[in-house]
C-alpha positions in Angstrom: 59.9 102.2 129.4 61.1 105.8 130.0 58.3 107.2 129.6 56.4 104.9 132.3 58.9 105.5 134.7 57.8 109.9 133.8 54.8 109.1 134.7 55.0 106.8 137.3 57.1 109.9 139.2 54.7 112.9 138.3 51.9 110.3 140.0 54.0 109.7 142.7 55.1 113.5 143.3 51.1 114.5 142.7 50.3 112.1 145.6 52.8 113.7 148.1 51.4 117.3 147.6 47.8 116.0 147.2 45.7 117.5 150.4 42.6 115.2 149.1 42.0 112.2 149.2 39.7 112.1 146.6 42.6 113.4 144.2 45.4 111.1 146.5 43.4 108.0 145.2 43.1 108.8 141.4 47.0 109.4 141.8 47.3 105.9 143.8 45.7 104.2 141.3 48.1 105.9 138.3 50.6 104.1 140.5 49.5 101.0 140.5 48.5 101.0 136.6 52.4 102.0 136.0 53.7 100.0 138.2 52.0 96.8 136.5 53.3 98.6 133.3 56.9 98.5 134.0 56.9 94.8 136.1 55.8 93.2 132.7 58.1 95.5 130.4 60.3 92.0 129.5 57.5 90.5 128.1 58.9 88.1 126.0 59.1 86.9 130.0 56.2 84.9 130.9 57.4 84.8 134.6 57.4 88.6 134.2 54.2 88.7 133.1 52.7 86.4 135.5 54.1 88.5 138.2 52.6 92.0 137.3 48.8 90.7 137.0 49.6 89.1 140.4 51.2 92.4 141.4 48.1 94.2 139.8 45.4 92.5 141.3 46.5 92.0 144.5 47.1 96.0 145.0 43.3 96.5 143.6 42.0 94.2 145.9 43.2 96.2 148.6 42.0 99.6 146.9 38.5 98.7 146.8 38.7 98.5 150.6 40.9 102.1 150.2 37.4 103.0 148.1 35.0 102.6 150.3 36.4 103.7 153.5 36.5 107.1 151.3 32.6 106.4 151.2 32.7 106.1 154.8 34.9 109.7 155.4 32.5 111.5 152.7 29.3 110.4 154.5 30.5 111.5 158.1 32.2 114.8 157.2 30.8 115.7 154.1 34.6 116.6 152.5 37.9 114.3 151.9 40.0 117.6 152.2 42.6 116.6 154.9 42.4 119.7 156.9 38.8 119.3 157.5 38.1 115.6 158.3 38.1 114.7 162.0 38.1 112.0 164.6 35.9 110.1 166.2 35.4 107.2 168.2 32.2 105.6 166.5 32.2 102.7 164.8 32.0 104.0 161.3 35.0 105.9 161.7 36.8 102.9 162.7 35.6 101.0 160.1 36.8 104.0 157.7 40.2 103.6 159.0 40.5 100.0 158.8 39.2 99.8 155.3 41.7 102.7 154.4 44.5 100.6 156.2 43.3 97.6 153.8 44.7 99.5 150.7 47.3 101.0 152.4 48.1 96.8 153.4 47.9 96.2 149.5 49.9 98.7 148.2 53.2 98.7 150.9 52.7 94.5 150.8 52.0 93.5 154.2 50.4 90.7 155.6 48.0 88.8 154.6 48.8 90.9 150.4 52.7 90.9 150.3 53.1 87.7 148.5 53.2 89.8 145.0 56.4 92.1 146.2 58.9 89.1 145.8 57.6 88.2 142.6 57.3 91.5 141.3 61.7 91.6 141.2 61.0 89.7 137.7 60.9 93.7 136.6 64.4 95.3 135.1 66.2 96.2 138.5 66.1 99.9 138.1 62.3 99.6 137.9 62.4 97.4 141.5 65.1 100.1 142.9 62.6 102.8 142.4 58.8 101.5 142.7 59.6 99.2 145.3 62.1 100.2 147.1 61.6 104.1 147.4 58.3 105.0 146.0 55.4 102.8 145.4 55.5 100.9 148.5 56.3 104.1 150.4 53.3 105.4 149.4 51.2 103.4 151.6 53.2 104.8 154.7 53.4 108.5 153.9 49.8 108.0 153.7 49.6 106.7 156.7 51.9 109.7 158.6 49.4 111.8 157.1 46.4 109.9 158.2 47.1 108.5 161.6 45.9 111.4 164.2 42.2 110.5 162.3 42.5 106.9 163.4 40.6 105.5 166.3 42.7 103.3 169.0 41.0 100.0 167.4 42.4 101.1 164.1 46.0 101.6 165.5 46.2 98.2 167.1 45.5 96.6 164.0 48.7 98.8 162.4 50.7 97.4 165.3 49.9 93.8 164.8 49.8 94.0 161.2 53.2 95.5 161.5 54.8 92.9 163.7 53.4 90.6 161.4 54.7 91.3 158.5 58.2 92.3 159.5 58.5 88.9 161.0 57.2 86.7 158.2 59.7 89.5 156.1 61.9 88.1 157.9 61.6 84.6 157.7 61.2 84.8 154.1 64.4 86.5 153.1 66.5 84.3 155.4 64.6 81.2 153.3 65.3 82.4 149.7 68.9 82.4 147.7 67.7 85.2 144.8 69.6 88.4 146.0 66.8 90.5 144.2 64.0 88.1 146.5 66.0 88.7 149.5 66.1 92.5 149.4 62.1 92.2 148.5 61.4 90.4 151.7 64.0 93.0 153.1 61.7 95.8 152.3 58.2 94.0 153.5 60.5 93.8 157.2 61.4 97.0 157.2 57.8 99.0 155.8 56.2 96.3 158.5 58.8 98.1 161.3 57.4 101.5 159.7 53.7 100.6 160.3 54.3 98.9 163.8 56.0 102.9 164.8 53.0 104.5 163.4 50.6 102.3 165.2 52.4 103.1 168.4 52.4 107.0 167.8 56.3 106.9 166.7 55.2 109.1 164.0 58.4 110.9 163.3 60.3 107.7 164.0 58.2 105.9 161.5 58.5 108.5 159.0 62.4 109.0 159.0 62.9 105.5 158.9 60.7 105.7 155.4 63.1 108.2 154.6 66.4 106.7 155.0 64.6 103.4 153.7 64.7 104.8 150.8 68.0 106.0 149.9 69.3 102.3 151.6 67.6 99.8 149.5 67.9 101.8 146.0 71.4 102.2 146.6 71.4 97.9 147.5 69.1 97.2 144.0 
């Protein structure tokens, strides 16, 4: 258990100071293999189980969109260093953006792949205070701060309605559940769909210290 949650941090921390994407993906998958680790720790819980292949697959069907809008970024600037890759308004980068956006969707549960988040509270609560709360889910969003001057217009009107989206149906779904740990999940989807909805407006630093203070609220709530 402990030493999942070690390694779950040194992926997370090797993310943040990643400058590749290349490198930021091998770390994003770590994530998600740790993360299904630690959902299914009680697994003399079926329900527990159930949940982390849920939570698992769901996240990897949005990373092979993640992997092949990387395809698409290599091909056009011949480098996934972040200093180096620039914008454009072709169709390929688009499509680059919005097939990044589709793991970024997977891995911060928003609409239409947030369904696993609420299930995933089956985990011990210190593992739901820190991966989803503060950390894994986060990950999708500091990705996106990083990411969003590269997108193209298309691209950030998909963030926005996406965002709206999801912090709605958030929402609705924590006003429609009893569980405490259920509510707080649907709590976070809201809130990380309020986060997307700035970035796809340009509210970057809005976007961003609401991630922040995210954080520290809904850890401190688990």
């Amino acid at each position: 258990y402990f030493g999942f949650l070690g390694l779950f941090t040194v992926a997370m921390l090797g993310l943040v100071y990643s400058t590749n994407l290349l490198i930021t993906f091998c770390f994003w998958e770590l994530i998600g293999f740790c993360s299904y680790r630690l959902i299914a720790h009680m697994q003399q819980k079926q329900v527990a189980s159930r949940a982390a292949t849920k939570a698992f697959l769901l996240t990897k069907t949005g990373d092979i969109g993640f992997l092949i809008g990387l395809m698409i970024l290599w091909v056009q600037n011949g480098t996934l260093d972040l200093n180096f890759i620039t914008s454009t308004s072709s169709v390929w980068s688009t499509a680059a953006g919005i097939c990044i956006f589709i793991g970024i969707v997977g891995k911060s549960a928003q609409f239409p792949l947030f369904n696993w988040l609420p299930d995933a509270m089956q985990g011990p609560t210190p593992v739901s205070a820190l991966l989803h709360a503060a950390t894994m889910v986060a990950a999708g969003v500091f990705l996106l701060v990083q990411l969003v001057p590269m997108f193209t217009p298309t691209t950030l009107w998909i963030m926005v309605g996406v965002g709206m989206v999801s912090s709605l149906m958030g929402a609705v779904g924590a006003w429609l559940v009893t569980d405490i740990k259920r509510i707080l999940a649907y709590s976070t989807i809201s809130q990380l769909g309020f986060m997307i909805l700035a970035l796809g407006l340009g509210e970057v630093s809005g976007g961003f210290t609401h991630l922040l203070h995210h954080a520290f609220f809904k850890a401190g709530l688990f």
